[in-house]
Every structure is written in C-alpha cells, then in structure tokens.
N, CA, C and O atoms as a printed pandas DataFrame, in Angstrom:
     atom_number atom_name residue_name chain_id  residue_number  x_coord  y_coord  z_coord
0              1         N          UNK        A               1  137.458  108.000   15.023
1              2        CA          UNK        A               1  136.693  108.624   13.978
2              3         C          UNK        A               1  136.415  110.052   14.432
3              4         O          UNK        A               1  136.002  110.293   15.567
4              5         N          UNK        A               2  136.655  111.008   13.506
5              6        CA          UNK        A               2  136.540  112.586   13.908
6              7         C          UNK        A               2  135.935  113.286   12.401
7              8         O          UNK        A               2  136.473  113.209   11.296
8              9         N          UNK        A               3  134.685  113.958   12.749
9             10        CA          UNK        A               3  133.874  114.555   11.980
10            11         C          UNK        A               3  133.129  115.268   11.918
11            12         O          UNK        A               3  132.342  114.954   12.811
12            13         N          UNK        A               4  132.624  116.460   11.239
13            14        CA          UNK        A               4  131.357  117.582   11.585
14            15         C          UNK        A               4  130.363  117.196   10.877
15            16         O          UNK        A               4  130.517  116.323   10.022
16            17         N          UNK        A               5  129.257  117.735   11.089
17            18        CA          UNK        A               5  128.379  118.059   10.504
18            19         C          UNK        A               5  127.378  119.110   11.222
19            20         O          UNK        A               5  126.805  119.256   12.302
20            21         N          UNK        A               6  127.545  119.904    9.678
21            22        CA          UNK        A               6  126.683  121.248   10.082
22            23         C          UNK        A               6  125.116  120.858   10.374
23            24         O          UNK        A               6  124.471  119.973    9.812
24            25         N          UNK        A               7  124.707  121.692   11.331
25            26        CA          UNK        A               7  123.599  122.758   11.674
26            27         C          UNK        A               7  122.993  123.262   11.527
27            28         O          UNK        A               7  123.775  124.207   11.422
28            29         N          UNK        A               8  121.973  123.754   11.346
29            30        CA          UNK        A               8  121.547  125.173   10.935
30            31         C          UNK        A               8  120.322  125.685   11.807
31            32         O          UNK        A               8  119.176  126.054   11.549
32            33         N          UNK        A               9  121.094  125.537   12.974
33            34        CA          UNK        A               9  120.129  126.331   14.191
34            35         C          UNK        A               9  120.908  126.985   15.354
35            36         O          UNK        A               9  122.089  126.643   15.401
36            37         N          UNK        A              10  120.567  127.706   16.141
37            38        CA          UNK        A              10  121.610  128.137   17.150
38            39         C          UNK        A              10  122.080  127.189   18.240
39            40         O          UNK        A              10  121.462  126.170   18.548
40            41         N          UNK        A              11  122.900  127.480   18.648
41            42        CA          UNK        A              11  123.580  126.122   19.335
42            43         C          UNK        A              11  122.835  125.673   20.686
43            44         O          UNK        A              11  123.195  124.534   20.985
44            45         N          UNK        A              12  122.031  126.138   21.475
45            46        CA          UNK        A              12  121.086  125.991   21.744
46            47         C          UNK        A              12  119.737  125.021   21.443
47            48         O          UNK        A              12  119.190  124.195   22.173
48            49         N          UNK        A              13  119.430  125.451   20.094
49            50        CA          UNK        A              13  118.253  124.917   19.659
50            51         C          UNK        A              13  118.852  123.619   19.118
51            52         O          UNK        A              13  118.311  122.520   19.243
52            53         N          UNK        A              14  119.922  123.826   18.555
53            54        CA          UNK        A              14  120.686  122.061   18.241
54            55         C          UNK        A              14  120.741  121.240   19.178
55            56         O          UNK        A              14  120.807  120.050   18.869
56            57         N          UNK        A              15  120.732  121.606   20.546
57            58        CA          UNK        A              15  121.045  120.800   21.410
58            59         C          UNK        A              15  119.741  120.587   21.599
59            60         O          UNK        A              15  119.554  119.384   21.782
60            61         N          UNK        A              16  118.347  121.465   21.654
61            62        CA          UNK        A              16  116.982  120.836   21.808
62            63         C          UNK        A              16  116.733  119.756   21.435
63            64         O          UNK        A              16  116.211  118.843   22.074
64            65         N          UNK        A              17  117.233  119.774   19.924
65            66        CA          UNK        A              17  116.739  119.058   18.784
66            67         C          UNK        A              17  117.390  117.547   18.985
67            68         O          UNK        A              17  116.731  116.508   18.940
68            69         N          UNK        A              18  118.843  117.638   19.218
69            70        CA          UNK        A              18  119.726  116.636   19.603
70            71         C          UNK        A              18  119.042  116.165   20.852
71            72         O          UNK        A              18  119.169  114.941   20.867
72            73         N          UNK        A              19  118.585  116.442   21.576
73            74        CA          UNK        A              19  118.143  115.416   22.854
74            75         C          UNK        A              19  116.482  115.049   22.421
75            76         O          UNK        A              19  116.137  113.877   22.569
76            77         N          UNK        A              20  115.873  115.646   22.104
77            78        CA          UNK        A              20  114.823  115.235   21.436
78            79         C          UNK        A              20  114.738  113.951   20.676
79            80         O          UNK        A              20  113.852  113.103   20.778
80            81         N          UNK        A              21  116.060  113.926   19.695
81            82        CA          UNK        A              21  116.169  112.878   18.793
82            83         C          UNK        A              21  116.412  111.777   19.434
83            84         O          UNK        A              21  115.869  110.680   19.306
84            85         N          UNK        A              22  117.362  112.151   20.225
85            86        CA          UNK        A              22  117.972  110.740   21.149
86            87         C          UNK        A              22  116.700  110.183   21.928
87            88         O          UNK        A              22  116.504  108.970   21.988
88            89         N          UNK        A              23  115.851  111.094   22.516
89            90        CA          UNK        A              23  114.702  110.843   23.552
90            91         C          UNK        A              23  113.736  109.775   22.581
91            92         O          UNK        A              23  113.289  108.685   22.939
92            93         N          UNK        A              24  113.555  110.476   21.183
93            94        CA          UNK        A              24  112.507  109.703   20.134
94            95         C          UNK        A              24  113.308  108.063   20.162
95            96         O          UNK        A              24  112.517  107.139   20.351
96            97         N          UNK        A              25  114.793  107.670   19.990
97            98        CA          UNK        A              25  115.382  107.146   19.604
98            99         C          UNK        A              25  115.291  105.774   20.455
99           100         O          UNK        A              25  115.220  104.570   20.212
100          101         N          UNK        A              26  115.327  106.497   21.424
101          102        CA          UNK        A              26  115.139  105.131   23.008
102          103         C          UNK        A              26  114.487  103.823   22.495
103          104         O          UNK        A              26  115.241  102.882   22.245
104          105         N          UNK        A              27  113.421  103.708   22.351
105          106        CA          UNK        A              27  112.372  102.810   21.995
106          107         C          UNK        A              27  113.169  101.833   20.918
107          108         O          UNK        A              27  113.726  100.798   21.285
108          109         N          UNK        A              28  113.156  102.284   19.564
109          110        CA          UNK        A              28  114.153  102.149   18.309
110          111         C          UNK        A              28  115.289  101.256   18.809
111          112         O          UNK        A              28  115.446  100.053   18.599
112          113         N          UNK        A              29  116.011  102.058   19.480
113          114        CA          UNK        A              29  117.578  101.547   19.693
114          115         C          UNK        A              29  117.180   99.971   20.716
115          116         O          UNK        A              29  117.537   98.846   20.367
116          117         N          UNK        A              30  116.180  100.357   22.314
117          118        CA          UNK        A              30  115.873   98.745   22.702
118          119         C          UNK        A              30  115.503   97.521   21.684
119          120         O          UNK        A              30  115.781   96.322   21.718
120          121         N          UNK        A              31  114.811   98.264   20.830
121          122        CA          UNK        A              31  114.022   97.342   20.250
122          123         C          UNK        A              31  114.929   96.517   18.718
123          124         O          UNK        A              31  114.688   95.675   17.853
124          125         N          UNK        A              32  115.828   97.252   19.063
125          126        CA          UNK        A              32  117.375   96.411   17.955
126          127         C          UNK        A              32  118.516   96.239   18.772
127          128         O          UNK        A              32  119.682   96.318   18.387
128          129         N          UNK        A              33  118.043   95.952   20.152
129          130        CA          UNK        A              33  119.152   95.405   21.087
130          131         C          UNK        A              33  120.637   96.606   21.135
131          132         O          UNK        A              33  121.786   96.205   21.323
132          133         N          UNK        A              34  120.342   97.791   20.963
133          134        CA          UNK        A              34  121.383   98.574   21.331
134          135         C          UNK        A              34  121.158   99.375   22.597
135          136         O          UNK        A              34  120.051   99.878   22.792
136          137         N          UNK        A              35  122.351   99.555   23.651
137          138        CA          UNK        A              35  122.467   99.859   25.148
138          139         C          UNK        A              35  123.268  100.944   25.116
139          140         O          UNK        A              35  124.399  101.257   24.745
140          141         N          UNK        A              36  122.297  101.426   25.636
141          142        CA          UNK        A              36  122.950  103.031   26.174
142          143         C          UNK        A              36  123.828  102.981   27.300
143          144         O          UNK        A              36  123.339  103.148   28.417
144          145         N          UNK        A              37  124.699  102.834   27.208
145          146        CA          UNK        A              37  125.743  102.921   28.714
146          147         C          UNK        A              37  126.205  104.111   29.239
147          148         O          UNK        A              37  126.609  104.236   30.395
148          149         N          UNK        A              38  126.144  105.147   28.258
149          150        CA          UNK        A              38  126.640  106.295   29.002
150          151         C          UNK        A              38  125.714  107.608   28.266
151          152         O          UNK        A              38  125.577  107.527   27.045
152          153         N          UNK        A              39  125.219  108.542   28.823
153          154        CA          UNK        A              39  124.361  108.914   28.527
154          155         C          UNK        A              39  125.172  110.658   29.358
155          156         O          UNK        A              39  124.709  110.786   30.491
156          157         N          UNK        A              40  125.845  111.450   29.112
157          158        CA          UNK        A              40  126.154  112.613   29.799
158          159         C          UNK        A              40  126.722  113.585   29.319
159          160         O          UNK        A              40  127.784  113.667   28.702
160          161         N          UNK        A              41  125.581  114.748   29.778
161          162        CA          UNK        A              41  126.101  116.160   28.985
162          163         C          UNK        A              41  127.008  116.834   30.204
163          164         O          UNK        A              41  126.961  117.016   31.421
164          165         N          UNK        A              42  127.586  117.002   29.429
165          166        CA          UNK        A              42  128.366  118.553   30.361
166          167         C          UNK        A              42  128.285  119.767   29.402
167          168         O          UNK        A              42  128.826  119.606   28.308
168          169         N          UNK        A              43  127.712  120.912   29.638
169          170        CA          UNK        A              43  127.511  122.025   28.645
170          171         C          UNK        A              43  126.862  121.656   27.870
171          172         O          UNK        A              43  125.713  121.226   27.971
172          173         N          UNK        A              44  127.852  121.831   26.504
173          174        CA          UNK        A              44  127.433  121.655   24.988
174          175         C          UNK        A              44  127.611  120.219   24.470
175          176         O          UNK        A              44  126.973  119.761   23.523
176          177         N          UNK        A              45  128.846  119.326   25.413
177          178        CA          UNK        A              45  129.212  118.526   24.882
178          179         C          UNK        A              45  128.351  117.114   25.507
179          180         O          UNK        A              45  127.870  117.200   26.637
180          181         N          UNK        A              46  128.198  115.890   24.747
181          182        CA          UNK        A              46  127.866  114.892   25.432
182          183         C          UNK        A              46  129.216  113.601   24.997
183          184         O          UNK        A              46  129.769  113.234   23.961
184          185         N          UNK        A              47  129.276  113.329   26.133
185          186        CA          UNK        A              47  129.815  111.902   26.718
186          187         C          UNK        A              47  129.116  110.753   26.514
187          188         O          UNK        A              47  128.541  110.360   27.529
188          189         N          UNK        A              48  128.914  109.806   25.144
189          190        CA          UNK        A              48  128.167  108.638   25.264
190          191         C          UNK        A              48  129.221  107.205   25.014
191          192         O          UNK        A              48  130.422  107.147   24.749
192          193         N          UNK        A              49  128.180  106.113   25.230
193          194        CA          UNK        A              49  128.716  105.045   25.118
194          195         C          UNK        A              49  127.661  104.493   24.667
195          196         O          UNK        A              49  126.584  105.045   24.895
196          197         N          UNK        A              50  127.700  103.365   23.973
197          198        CA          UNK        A              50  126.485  102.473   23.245
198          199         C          UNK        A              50  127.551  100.886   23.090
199          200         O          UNK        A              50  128.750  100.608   23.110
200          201         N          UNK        A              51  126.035  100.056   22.913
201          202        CA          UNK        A              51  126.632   99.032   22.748
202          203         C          UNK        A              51  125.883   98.265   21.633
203          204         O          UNK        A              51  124.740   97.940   21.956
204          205         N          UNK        A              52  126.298   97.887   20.326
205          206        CA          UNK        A              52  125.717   96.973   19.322
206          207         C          UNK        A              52  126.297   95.995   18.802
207          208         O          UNK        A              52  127.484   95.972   18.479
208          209         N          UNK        A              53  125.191   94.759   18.634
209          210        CA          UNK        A              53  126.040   93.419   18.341
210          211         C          UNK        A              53  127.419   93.228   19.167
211          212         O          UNK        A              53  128.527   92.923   18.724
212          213         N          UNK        A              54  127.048   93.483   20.423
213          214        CA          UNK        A              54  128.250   93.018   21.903
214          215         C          UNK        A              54  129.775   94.471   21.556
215          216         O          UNK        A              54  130.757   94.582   22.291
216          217         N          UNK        A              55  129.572   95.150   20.588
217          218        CA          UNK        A              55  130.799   96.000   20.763
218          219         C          UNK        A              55  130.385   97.364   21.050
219          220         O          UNK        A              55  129.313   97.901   20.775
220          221         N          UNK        A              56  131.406   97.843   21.650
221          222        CA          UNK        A              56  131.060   98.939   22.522
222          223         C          UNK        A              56  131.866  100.307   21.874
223          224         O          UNK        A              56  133.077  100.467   22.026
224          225         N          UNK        A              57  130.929  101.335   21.073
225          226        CA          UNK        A              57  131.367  102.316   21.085
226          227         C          UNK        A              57  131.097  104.015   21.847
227          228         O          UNK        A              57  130.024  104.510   22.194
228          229         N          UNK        A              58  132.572  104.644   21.932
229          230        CA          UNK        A              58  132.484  105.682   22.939
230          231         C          UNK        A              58  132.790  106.877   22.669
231          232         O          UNK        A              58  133.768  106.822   21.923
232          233         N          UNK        A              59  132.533  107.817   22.838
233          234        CA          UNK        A              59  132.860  108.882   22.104
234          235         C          UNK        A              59  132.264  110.401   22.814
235          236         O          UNK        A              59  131.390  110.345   23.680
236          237         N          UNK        A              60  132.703  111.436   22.455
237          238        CA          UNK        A              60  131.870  112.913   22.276
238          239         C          UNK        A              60  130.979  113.160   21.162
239          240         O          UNK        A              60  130.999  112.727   20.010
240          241         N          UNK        A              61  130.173  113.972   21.774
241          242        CA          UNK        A              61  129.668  114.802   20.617
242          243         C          UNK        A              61  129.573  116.678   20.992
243          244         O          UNK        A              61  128.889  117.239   21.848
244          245         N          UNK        A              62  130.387  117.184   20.141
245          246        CA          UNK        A              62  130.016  118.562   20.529
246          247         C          UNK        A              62  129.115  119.739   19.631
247          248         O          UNK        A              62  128.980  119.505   18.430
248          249         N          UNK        A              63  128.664  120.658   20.042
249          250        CA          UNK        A              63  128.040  121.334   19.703
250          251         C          UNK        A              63  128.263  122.608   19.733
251          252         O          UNK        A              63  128.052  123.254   20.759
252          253         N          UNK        A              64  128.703  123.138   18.661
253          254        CA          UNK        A              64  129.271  124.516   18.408
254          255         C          UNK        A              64  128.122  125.445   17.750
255          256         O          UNK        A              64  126.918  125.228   17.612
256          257         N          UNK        A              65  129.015  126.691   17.351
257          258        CA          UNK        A              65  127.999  127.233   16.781
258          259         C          UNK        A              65  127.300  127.078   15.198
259          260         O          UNK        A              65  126.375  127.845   14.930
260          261         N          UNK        A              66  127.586  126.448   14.540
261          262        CA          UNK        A              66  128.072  126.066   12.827
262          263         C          UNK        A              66  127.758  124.494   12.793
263          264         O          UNK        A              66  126.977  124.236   11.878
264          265         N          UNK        A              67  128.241  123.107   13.714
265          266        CA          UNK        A              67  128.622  122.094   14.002
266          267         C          UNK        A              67  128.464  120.957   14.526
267          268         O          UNK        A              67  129.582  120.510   14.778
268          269         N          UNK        A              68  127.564  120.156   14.864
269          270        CA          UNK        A              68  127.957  118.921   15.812
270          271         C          UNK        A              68  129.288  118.327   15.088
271          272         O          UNK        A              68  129.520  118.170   13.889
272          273         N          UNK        A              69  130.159  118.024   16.348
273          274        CA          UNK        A              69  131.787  117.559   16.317
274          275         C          UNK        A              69  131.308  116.313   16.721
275          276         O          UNK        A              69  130.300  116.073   17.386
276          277         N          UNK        A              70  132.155  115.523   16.239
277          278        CA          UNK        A              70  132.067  113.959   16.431
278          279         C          UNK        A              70  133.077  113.057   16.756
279          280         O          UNK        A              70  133.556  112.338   15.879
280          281         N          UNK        A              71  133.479  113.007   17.973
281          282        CA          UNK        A              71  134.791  112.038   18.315
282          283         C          UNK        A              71  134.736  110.576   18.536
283          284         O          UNK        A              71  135.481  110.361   19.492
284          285         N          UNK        A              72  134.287  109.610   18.175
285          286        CA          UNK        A              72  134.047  108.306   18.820
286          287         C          UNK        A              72  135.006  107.178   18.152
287          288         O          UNK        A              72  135.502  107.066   17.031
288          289         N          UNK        A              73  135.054  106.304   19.466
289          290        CA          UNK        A              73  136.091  104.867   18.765
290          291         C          UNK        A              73  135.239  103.677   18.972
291          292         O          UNK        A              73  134.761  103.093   19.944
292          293         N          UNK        A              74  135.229  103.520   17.486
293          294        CA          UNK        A              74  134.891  102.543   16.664
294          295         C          UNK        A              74  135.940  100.940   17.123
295          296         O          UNK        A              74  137.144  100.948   17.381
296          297         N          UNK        A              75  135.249  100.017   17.109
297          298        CA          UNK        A              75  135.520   98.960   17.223
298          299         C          UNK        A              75  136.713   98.577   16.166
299          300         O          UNK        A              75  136.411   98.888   15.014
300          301         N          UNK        A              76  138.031   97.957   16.312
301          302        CA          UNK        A              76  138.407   97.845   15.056
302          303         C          UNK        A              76  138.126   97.333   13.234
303          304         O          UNK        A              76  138.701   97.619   12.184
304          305         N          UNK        A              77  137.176   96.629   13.520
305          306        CA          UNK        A              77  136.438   95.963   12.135
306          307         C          UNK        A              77  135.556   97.125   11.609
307          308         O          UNK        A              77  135.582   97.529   10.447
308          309         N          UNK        A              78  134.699   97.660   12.696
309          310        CA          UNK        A              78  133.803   98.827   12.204
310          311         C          UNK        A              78  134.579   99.850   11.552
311          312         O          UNK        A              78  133.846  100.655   10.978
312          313         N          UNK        A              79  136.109  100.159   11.413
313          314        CA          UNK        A              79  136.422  101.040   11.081
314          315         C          UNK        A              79  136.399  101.079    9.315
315          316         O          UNK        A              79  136.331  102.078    8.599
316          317         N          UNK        A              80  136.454  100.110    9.042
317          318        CA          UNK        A              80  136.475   99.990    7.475
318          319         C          UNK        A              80  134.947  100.695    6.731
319          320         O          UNK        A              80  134.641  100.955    5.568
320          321         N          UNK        A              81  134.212  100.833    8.085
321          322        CA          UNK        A              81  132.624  101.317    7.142
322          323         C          UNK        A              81  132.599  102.968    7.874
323          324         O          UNK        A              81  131.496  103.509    7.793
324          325         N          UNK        A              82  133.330  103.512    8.333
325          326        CA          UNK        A              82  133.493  105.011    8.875
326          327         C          UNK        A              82  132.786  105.858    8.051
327          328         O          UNK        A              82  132.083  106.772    8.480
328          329         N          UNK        A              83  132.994  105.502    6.472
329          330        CA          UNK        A              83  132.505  106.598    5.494
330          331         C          UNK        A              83  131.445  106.604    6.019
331          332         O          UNK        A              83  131.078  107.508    6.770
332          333         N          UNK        A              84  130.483  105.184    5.599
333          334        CA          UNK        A              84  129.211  104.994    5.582
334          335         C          UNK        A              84  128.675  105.213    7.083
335          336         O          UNK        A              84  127.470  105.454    7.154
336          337         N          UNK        A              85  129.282  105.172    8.109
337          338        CA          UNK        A              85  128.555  105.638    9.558
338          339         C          UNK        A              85  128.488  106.922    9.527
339          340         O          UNK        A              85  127.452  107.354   10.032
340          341         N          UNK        A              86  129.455  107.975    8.982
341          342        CA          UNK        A              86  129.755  109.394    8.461
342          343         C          UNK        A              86  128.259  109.782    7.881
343          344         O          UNK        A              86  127.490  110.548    8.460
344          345         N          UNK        A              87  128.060  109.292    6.964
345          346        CA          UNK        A              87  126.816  109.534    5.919
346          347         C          UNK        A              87  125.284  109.317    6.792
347          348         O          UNK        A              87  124.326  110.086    6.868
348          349         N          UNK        A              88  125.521  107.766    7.478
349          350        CA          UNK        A              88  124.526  108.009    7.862
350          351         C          UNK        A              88  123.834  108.797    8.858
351          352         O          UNK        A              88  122.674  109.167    8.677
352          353         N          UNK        A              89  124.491  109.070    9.898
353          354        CA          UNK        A              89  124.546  110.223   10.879
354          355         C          UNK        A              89  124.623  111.773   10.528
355          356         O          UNK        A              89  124.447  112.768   11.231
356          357         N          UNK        A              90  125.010  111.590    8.934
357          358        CA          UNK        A              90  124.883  113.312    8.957
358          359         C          UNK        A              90  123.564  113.291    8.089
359          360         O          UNK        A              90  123.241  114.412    7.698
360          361         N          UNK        A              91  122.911  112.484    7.785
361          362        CA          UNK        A              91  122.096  112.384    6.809
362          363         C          UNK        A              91  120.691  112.259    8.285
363          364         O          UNK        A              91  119.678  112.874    7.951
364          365         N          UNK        A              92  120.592  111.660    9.559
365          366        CA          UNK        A              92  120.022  111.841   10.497
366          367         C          UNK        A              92  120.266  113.207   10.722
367          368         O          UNK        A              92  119.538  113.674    9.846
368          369         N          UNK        A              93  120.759  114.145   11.257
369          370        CA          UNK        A              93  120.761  115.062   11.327
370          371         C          UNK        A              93  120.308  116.507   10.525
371          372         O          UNK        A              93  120.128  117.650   10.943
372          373         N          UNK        A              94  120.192  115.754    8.868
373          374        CA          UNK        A              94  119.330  116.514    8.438
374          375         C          UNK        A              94  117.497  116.681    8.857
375          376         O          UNK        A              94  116.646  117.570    8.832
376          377         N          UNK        A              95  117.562  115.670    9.113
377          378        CA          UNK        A              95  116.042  115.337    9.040
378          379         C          UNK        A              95  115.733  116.008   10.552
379          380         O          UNK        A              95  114.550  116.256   10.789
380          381         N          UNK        A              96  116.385  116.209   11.228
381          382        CA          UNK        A              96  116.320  116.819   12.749
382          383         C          UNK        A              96  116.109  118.683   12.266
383          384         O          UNK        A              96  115.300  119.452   12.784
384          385         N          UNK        A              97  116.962  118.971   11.312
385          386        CA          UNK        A              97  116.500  120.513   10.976
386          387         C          UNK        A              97  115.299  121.087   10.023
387          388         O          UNK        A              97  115.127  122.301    9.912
C-alpha cells in the first residue's frame, strides 16, 4: 500500500505533531490489543511495525515538505479494505493539524 497525505505544517512541526499522536495513541492501541514492534525514526522517516488481531503490519512513513508518504504491507486479506485504511488515516491526520 503506497499513499500521501498532505500537511499543512513545516516538516518539522509534522513530525512534532506525528510523535505526539503516536505518544497520545499508546494507551488506545494497548487497550485494543495492538503491539508496537517496531518503533524507529531515522531523520524524517519512521520504520514501524504493529501487530492487530495476530497480523503483522510493516511499513515507512515519510515526511516531506507538502506530505506524510505511506509505504506499508498489509496482510493479504487486509488488502481488499486499503481504500478504507487510506481514509481513515488521512482523516486522523486531519485532526492532528
């Protein structure tokens, strides 16, 4: 799965905002049995892994100037709802600006 969604802060302050969210998120995500397995920035970009209902997805996320980029692989069954993971993640990200 490969996707943007715009921004509208400097790439910098996106990344505030982006670890902020994730930081709020912690609690949330234990508390519906999802596992953070990989958790790592380098620069702009982060390296994650998660795990829900036993499947494990992995991916980037980058952060440009305009952008969070979105690279992750989806479980094969999950792929049929991509739109709707699309939507909902860019629709989180509004609420972050």
């Amino acid at each position: 799965m490969h996707f943007k969604v715009p921004h509208k802060s400097t790439k910098f302050r996106a990344g505030q905002k982006l670890r902020d969210a994730i930081t709020h998120a912690r609690p949330m995500a234990k508390e519906n049995n999802v596992t953070i397995d990989e958790e790592k920035w380098e620069g702009n970009t982060l390296h994650f892994a998660i795990t829900l209902q036993g499947k494990q997805i992995t991916g980037t996320l980058v952060i440009d100037d305009k952008d969070f980029i979105i690279d992750a692989k989806l479980p094969f069954l999950w792929r049929l709802f991509e739109g709707k993971i699309e939507r909902t993640i860019a629709e989180q990200v509004k609420t972050m600006q």
